[in-house]
DRENLUMVEX-395890 format. One record per residue (C-alpha): residue number from 1; residue in one letter; x, y, z. Coordinates in Angstrom, 1 decimal. Layout:
<rs>
R pos code     c1     c2     c3
R NUM    a      X      Y      Z
...
</rs>
This chain:
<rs>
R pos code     c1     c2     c3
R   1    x   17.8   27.5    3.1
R   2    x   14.7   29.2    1.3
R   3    x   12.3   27.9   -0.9
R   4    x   10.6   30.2   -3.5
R   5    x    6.7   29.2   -5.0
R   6    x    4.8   31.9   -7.0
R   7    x    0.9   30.2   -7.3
R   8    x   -1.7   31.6   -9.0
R   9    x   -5.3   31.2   -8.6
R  10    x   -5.8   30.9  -12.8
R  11    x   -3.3   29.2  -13.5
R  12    x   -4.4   25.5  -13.3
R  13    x   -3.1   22.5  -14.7
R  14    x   -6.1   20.3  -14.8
R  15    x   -9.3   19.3  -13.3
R  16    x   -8.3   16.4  -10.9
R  17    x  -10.1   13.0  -11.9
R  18    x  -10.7   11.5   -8.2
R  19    x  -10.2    8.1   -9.2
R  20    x   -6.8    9.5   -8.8
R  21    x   -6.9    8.1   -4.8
R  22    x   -7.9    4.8   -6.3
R  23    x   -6.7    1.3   -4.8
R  24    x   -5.8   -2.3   -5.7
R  25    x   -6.9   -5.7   -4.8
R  26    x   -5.1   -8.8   -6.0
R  27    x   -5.5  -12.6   -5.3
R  28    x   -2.2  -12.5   -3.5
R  29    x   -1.0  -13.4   -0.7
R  30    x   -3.3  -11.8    2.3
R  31    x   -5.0   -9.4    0.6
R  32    x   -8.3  -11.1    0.1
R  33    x   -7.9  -14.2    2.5
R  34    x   -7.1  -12.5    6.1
R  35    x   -6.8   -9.0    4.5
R  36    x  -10.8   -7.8    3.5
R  37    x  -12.4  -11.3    4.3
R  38    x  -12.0  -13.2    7.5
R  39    x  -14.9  -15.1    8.6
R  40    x  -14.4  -16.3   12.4
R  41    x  -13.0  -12.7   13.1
R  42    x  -14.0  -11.0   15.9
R  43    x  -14.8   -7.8   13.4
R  44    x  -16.2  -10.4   10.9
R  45    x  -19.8   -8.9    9.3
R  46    x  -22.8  -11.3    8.4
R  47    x  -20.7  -11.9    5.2
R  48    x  -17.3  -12.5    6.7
R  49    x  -15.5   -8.8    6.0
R  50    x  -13.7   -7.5    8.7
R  51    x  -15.1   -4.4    9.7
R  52    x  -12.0   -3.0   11.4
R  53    x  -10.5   -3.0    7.5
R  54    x  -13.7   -1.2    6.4
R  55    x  -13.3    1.4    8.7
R  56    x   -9.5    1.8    7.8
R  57    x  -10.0    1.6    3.9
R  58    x  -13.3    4.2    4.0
R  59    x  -11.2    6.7    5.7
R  60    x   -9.1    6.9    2.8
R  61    x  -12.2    7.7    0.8
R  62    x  -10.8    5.8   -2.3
R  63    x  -13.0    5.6   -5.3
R  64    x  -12.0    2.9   -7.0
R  65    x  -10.9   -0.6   -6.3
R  66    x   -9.2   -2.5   -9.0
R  67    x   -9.9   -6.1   -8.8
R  68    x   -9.3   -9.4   -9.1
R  69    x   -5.6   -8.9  -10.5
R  70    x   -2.7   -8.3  -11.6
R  71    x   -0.6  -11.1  -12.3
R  72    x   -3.2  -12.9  -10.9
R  73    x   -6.0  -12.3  -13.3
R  74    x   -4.2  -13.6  -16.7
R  75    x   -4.7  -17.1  -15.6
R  76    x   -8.1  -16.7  -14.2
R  77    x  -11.6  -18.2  -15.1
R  78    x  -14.0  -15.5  -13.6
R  79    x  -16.5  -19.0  -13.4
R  80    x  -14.5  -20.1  -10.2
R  81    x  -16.0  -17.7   -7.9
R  82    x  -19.6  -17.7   -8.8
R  83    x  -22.0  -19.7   -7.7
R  84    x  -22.1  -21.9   -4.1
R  85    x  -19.4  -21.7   -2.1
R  86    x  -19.3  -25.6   -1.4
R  87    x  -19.4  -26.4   -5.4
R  88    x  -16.2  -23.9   -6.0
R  89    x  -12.8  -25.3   -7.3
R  90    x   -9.6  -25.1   -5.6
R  91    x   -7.1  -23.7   -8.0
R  92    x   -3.3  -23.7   -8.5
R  93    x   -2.5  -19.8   -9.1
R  94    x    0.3  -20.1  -11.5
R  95    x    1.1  -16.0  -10.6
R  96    x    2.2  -16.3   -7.2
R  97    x    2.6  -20.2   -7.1
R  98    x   -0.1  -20.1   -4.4
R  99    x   -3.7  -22.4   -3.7
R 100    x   -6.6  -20.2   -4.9
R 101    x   -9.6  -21.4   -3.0
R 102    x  -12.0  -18.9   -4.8
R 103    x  -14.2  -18.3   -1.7
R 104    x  -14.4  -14.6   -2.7
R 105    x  -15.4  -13.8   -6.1
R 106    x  -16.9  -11.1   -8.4
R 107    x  -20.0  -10.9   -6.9
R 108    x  -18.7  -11.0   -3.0
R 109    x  -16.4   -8.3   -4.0
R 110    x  -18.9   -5.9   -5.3
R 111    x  -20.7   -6.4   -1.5
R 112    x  -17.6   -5.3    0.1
R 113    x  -17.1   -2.4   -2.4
R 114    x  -20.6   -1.4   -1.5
R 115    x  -19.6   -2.0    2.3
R 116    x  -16.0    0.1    1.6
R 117    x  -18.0    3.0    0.3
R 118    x  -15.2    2.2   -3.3
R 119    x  -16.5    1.3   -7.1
R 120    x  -15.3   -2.2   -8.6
R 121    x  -12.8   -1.6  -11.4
R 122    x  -12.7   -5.1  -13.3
R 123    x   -9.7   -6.5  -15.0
R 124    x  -10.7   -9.5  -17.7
R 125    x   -8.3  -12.5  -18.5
R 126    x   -6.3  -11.5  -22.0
R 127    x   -3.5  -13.7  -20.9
R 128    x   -5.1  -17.6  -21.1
R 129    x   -8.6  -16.5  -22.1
R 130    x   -9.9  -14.2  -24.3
R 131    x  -12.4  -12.2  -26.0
R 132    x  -15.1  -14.6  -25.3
R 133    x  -14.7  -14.8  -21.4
R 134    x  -14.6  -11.1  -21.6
R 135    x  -17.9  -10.6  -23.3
R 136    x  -19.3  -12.9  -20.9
R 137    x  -18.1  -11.9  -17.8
R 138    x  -19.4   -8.7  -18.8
R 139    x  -22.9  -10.0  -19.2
R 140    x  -23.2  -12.0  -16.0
R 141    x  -22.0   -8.9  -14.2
R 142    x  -24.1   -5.7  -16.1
R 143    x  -27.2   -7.2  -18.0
R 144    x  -30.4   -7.2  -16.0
R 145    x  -31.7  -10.5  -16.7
R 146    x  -33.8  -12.8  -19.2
R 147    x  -30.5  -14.2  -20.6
R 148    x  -28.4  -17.3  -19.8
R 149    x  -25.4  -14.8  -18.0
R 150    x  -27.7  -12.6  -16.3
R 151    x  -30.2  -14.9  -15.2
R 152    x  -26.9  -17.3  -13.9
R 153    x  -26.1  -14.7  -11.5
R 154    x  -30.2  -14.1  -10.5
R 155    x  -29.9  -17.4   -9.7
R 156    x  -26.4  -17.2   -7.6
R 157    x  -28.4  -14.5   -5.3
R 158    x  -27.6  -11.1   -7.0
R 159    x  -30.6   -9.8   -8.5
R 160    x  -29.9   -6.5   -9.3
R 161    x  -27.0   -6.2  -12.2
R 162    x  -23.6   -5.0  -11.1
R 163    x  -23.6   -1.8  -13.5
R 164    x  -19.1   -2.4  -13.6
R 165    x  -18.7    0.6  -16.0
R 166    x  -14.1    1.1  -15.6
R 167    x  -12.7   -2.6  -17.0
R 168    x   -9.1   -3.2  -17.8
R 169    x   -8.4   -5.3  -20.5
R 170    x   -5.5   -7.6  -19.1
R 171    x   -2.6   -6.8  -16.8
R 172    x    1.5   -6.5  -17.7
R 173    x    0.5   -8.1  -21.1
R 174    x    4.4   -7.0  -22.2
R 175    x    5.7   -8.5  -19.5
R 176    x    7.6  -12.3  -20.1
R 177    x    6.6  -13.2  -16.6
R 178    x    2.4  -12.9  -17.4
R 179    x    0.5  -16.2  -18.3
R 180    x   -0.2  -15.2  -21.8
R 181    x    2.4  -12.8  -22.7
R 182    x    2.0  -11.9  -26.4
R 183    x    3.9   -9.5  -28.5
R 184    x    2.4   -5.9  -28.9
R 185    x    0.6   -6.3  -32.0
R 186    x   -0.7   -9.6  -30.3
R 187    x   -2.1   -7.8  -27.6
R 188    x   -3.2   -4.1  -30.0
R 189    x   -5.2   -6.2  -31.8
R 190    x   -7.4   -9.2  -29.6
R 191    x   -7.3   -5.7  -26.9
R 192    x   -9.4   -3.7  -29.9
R 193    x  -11.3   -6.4  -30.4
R 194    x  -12.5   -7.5  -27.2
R 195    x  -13.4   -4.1  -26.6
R 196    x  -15.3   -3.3  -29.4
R 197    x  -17.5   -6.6  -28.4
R 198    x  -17.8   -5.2  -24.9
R 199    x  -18.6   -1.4  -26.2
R 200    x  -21.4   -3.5  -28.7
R 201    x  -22.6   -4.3  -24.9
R 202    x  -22.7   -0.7  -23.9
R 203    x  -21.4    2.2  -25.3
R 204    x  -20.3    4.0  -22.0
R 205    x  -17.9    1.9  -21.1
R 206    x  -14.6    2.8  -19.7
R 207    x  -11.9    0.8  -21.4
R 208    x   -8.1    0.5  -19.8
R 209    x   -5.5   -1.3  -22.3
R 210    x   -2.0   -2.2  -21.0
R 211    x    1.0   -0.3  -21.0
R 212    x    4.7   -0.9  -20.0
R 213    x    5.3   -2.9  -16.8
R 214    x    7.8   -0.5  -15.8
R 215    x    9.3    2.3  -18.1
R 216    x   12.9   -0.6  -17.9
R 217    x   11.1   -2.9  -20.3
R 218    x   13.4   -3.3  -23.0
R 219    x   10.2   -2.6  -25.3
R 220    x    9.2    0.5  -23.6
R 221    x    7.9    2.9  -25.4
R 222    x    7.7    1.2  -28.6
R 223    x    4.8   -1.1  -26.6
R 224    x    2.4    1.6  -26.1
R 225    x    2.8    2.8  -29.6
R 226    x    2.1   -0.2  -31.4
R 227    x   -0.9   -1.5  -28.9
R 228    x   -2.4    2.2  -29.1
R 229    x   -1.6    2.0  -32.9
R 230    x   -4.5   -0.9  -33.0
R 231    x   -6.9   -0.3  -30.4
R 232    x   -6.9    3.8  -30.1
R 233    x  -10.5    4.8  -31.5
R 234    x  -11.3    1.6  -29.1
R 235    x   -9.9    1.9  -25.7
R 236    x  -10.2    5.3  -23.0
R 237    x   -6.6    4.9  -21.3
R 238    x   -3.9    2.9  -21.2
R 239    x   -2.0    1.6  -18.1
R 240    x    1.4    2.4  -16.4
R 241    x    3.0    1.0  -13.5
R 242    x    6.2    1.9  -11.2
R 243    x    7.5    0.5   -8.2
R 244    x   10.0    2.3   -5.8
R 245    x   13.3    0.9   -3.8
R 246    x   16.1    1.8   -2.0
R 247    x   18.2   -1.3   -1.9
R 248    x   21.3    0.9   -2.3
R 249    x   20.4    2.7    0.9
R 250    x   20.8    6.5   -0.3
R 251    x   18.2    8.3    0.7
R 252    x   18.1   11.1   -1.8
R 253    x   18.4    8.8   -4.4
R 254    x   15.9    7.3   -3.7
R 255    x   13.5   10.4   -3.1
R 256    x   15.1   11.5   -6.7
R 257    x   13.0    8.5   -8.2
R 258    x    9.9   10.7   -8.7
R 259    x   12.0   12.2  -11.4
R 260    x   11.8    8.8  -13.3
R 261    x    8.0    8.7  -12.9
R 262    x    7.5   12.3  -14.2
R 263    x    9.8   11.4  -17.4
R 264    x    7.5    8.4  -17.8
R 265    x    4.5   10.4  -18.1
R 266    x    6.0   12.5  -20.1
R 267    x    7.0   10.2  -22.3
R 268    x    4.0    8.5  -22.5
R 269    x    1.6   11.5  -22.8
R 270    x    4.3   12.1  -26.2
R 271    x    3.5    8.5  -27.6
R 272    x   -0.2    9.4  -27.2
R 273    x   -0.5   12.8  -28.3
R 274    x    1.8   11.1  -31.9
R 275    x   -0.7    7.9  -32.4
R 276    x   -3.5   10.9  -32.1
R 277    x   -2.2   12.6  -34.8
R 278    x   -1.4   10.0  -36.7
R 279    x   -5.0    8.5  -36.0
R 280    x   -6.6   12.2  -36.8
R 281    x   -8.6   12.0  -34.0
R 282    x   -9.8   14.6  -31.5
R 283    x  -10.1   11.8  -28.4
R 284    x   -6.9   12.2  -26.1
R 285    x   -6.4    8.8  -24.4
R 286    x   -5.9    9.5  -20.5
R 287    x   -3.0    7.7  -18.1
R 288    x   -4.4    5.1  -15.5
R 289    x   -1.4    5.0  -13.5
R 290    x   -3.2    1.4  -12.1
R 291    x   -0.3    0.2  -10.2
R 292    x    2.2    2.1   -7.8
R 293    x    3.6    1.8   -4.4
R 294    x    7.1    1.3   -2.7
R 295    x    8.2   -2.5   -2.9
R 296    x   11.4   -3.9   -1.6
R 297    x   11.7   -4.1    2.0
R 298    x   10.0   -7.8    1.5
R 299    x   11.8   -9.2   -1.4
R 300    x   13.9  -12.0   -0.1
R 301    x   11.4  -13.2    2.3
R 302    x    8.8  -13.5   -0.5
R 303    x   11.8  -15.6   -2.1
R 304    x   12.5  -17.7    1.0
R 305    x    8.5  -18.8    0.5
R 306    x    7.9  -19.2   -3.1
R 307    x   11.2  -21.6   -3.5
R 308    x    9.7  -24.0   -0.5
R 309    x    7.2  -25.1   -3.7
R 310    x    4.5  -25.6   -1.6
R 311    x    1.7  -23.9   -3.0
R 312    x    0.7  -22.5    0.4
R 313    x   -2.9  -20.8    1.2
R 314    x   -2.5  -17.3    1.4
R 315    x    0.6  -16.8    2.4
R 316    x    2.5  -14.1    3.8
R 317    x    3.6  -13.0    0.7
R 318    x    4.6   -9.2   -0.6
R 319    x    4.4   -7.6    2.9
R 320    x    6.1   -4.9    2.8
R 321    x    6.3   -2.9    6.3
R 322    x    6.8    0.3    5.8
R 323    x    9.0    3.1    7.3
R 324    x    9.1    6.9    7.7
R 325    x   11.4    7.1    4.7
R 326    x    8.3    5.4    2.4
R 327    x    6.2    8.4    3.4
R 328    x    8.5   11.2    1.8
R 329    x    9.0    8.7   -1.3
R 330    x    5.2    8.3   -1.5
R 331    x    4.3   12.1   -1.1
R 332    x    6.5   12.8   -3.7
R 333    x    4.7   10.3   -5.8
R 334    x    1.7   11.8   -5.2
R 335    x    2.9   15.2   -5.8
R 336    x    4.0   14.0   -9.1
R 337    x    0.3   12.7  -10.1
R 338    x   -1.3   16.0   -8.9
R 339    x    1.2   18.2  -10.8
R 340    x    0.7   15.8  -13.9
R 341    x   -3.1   15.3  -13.5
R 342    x   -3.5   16.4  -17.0
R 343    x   -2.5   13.1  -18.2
R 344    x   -2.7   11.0  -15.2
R 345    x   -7.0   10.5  -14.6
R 346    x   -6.7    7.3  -12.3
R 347    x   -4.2    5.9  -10.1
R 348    x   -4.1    3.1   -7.6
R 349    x   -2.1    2.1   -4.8
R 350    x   -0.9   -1.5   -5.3
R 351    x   -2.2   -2.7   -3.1
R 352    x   -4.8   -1.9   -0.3
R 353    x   -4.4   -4.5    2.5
R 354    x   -1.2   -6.6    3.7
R 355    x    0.0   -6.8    0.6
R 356    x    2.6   -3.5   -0.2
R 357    x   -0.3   -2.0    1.5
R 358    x   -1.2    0.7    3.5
R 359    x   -3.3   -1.0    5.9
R 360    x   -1.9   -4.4    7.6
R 361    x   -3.7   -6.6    9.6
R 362    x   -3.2  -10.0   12.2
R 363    x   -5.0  -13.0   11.2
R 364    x   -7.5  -12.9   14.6
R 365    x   -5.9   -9.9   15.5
R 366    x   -5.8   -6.4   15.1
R 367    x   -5.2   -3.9   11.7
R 368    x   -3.5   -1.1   11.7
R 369    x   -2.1    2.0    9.4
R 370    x    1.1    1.6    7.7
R 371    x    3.1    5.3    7.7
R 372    x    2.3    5.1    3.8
R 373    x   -1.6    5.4    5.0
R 374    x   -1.0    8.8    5.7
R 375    x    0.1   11.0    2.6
R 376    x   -2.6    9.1    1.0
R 377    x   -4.9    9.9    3.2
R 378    x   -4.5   13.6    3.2
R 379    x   -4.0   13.4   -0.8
R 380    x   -7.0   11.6   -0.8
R 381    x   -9.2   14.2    1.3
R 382    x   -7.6   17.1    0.4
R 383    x   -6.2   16.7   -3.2
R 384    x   -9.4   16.7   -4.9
R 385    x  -10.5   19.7   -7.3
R 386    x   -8.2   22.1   -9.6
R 387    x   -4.3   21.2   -9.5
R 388    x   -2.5   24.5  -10.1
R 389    x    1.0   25.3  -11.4
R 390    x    3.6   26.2   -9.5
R 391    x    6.8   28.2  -10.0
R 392    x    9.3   26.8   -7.7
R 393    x   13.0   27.8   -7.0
R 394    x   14.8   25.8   -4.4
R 395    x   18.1   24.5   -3.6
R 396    x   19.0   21.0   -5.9
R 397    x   21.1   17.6   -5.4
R 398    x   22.7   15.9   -7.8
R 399    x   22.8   12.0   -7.6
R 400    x   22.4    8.9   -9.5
R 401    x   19.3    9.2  -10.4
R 402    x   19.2   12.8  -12.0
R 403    x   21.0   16.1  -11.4
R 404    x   18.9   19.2  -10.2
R 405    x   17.0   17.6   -8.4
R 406    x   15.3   20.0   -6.0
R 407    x   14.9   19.6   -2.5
R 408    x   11.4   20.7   -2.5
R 409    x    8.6   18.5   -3.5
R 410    x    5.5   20.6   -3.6
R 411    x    1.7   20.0   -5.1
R 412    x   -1.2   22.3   -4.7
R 413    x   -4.9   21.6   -5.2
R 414    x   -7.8   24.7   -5.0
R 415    x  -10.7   22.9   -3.8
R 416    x  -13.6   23.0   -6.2
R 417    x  -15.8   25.0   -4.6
R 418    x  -12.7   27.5   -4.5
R 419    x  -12.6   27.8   -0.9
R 420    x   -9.5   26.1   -0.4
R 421    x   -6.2   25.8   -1.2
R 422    x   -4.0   23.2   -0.3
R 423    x    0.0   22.5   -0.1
R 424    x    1.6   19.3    0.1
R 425    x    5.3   19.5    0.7
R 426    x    7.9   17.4    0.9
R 427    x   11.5   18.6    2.1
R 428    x   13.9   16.3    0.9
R 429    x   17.2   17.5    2.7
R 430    x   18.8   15.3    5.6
R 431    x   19.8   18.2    7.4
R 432    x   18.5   21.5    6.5
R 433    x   15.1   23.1    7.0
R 434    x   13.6   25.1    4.1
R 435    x   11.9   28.6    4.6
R 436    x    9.2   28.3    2.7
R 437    x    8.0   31.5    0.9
R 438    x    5.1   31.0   -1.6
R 439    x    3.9   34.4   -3.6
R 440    x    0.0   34.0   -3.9
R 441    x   -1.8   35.7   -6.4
R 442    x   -5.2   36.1   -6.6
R 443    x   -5.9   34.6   -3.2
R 444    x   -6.7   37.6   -1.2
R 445    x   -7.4   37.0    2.4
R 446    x   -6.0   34.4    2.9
R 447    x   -6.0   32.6    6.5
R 448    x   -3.7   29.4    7.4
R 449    x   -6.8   26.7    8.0
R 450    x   -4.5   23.8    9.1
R 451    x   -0.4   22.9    9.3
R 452    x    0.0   19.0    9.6
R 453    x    3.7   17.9    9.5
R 454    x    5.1   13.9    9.7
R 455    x    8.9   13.7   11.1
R 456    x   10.6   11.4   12.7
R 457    x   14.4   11.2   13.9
R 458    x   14.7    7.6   12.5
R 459    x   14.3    7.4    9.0
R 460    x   13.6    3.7    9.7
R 461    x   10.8    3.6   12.2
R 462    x    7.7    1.8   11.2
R 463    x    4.1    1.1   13.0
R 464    x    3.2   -2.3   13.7
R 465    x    0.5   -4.3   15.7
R 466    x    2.0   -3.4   19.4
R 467    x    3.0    0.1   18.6
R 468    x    0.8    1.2   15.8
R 469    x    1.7    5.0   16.5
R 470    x    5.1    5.1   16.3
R 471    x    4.9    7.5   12.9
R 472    x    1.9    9.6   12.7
R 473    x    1.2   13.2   11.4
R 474    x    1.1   15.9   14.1
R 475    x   -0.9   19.5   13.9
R 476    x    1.9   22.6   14.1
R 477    x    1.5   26.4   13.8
R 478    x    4.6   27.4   12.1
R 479    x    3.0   29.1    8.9
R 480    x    1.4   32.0    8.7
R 481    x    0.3   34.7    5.9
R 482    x    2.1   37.5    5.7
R 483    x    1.4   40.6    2.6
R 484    x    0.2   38.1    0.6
R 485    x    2.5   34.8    0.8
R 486    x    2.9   32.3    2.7
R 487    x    5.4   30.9    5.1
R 488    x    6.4   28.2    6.8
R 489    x    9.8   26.2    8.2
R 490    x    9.9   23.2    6.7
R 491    x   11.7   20.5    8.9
R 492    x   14.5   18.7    7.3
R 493    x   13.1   14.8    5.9
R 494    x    8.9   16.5    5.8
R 495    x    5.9   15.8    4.8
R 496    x    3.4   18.4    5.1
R 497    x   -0.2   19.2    4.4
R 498    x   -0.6   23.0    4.5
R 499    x   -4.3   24.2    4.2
R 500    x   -5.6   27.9    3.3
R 501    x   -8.9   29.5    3.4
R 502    x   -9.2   31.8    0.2
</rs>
């Protein structure tokens, strides 16, 4: 089977924003508690962060970590994690029906950003707070000092101000489930609000308002026309999430879901380009696509917990582990974002450790890559610059999902000192390998820099803790350059990461 591509070197969709490879941290489960922090751990810095997950997490170079929720944050008072350790409140978390013992806060979390080599993107509490908790949480975090906020968190131990400049102004606000959960206009108008009081704070500001939970919701998109309706001259993006299953165990319909996310870009970008020109206004709010991942494999034991009613401590909650199927679904999602970077400028991975994560860990014990680590990864390093268009003609599938849906998944990426040019391909067929033949114009010279494939015979296989390399890429030397295109055999059920010096 052959795959046509026709790339050219001037033909590019957008700059790529590189908070694209951004990630998530929630108070959930094992993400904090066992997760980044782990006092006692034989890893365990000065400050209790395991160093094994720092090493893990700054590989993936992201830039951004959102933080401290999710459904998490709309029932949460910022105040509980300041100050001493030994005067901090244990907390029912009415989210995940969980004990919250606020041991990590704002200001510990901006150390392990620091630490992480990432940049602390803050959500505030719209859901049983407000405007005024906002405002505030912004002072005690950015002002220097010489005012009650400021000087409060001099005197906590962190002299120099924070400088948080990405904030998200509540999380899943149309969602029935979220402490707080008002009506669109409800939300338009106390989310234009509270950002023009934390814009009077400082101008520069980068302000996230909620989207649709998932493009399901019964008020989908009618939600994001109304919110941006009240707070568009306010606010710089507004906020989309998707999660991926395959409880009906068909793999290409399942792999056929990316089709759904591109529609829901699509869609959206059409709500914001109408409110625009119904506004008259030459801003173009951007897409922070702020929650993502796969998330099924660990939905009845995450049911089997929560019904005990025991509001545990950091529970083994939403662990997900991941299998070689999950990296062709999350390639394809990150294809999608890179072909759609116009409108998607940040993105995170919900979430970063233990929890539908990437990176797992043992309490005491060892941490190790999830196969979703690496397409992210290699999007991550090598997806960063000028995301080009591509002409693509490849055999299709129809399913449940959509029809003509092709069996080639490709991005590509020039790097932006225009040195290199990047592939990543997915091959979706069980049993059929493609011939890749991609026409490039304007790259003369060419040279294949680097072929790194992922396969595996069992579309099940995972890593754990014993056998942490059980799916991993692997260097081959199939494609080569030939007048002007290149080609490769792509193995039935791929991921690849094809790299050209131009």
């Amino acid at each position: 089977m052959k795959a046509n591509v026709i790339v050219h070197r001037d033909f590019q969709v957008a700059s790529i924003d590189p908070r694209l490879y951004s990630s998530f941290l929630e108070h959930l489960g094992r993400a904090v508690y066992g997760g980044i922090y782990e006092p006692g751990h034989p890893t365990a810095d000065e400050d209790g962060f395991r160093r094994d997950v720092i090493d893990l997490v700054r590989q993936l170079d992201t830039p951004y970590c959102r933080y401290p929720g999710g459904n998490f944050v709309s029932a949460y008072d910022w105040q509980d994690g300041i100050g001493p350790r030994s005067e901090r409140p244990v907390r029912l978390d009415l989210a995940w029906r969980t004990r919250e013992s606020n041991q990590i806060g704002v200001n510990e979390f901006v150390d392990w950003c620091k630490k992480a080599k990432t940049e602390p993107m803050l959500a505030v509490n719209l859901g049983s707070r407000g405007l005024d908790s906002a405002r505030n949480f912004l002072e005690y975090c950015n002002h220097p000092g010489g005012t009650y906020w400021s000087d409060l968190r001099r005197k906590h131990g962190w002299e120099a101000p924070h400088n948080v400049k990405l904030w998200c102004l509540g999380n899943e606000m149309d969602g029935p489930w979220q402490v707080g959960h008002k009506s669109a206009h409800e939300y338009g108008r106390l989310a234009d609000e509270t950002a023009k009081a934390m814009r009077n704070f400082d101008k520069s500001l980068e302000l996230v308002v909620c989207g649709s939970s998932h493009s399901d919701m019964k008020t989908y998109p009618d939600w994001e026309a109304e919110v941006l309706n009240e707070c568009y001259d306010s606010a710089d993006y507004i906020s989309l999430h998707m999660y991926f299953a395959n409880r009906e165990k068909n793999t290409l319909n399942y792999l056929a879901r990316t089709t759904k996310l591109d529609r829901y870009i699509t869609t959206i970008g059409g709500v914001i380009d109408y409110i625009k020109a119904k506004k008259r206004s030459k801003k173009t709010i951007g897409i922070s696509f702020d929650e993502w991942n796969v998330w099924y494999h660990s939905n009845q034991q995450d049911k089997d917990i929560l019904a005990k009613n025991e509001w545990p401590d950091a529970p083994h909650l939403l662990e997900d582990v991941y299998n070689f199927e999950d990296v062709l679904q999350v390639g394809g999602i990150l294809n999608t974002f890179i072909r759609r970077s116009d409108r998607v400028r940040i993105a995170c991975i919900a979430q970063l450790v233990n929890v539908i994560a990437p990176i797992m860990t043992e309490n005491n014990g060892p941490a190790w890559r999830q196969t979703i680590y690496y397409p992210f990864y290699f999007a991550s390093k090598y997806g960063r610059g000028s995301a080009l268009q591509l002409i693509t003609d490849a055999p299709t599938y129809d399913c449940d999902e959509a029809d003509d849906v092709p069996y080639l998944d490709a991005s590509a990426v020039l790097s932006d000192d225009g040195q290199t040019l990047t592939f990543f391909v997915v091959n979706r067929h069980p049993q059929n390998a493609l011939d890749l033949d991609a026409q490039l114009d304007g790259f003369a010279n060419a040279r294949v820099l680097e072929q790194v494939e992922m396969t595996h015979p069992d579309l099940q296989a995972v890593n754990t803790a014993r056998q942490p390399e059980t799916v991993v890429p692997v260097k081959v030397e199939n494609a080569k350059i030939e007048d002007g295109r290149l080609r490769a055999a792509l193995k039935p059920q791929s991921y690849s990461v094809i790299r050209l010096s131009v």
